[in-house]
N, C-alpha and C positions, 0 to 999 in steps of 0.2 A: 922029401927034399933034403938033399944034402948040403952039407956049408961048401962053399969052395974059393981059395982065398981071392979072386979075382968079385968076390961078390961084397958090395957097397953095405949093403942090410943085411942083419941077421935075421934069418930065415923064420925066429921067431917073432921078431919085431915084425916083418913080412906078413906073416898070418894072421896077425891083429890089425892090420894097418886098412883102412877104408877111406875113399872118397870126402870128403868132408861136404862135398855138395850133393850127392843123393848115396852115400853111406854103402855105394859098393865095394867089393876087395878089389885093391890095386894089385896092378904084377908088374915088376920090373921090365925095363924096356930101355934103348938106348945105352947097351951093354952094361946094366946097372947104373947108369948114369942120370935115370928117370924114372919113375912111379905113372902108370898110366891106368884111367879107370874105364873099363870095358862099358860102361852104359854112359858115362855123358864125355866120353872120350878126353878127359881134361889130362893131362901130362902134370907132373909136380914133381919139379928138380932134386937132386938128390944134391947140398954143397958140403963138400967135406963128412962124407960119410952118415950125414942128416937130411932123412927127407923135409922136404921144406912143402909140409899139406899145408898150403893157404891157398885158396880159392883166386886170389888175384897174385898169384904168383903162378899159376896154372897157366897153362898154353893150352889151347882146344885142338884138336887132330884126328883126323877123320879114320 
């Protein structure tokens, strides 16, 4: 993965980053503007270049 300046998270911050409700890897989504988790489908805003993983801050998305 490489950096590209149109991207919100560093790619390293990205591969460490999991779900905080069932601890799977998030991948960007919402042209960097989002963090989305493949198994409980929860979204988790990205504000000011900070993912925001809170659980109730999360949008569900199918």
């Amino acid at each position: 993965m490489s950096y590209s300046p149109g991207m919100a998270v560093d790619p390293e911050l990205l591969e460490i980053l999991a779900c905080p409700n069932c601890k799977t890897p998030v991948t960007l989504v919402k042209d960097g503007a989002a963090l989305k988790c493949g198994t409980c489908h929860r979204v988790y805003p990205i504000k000011d270049d900070i993912p925001v993983m809170l659980v109730d801050e999360a949008t569900i998305e199918p």
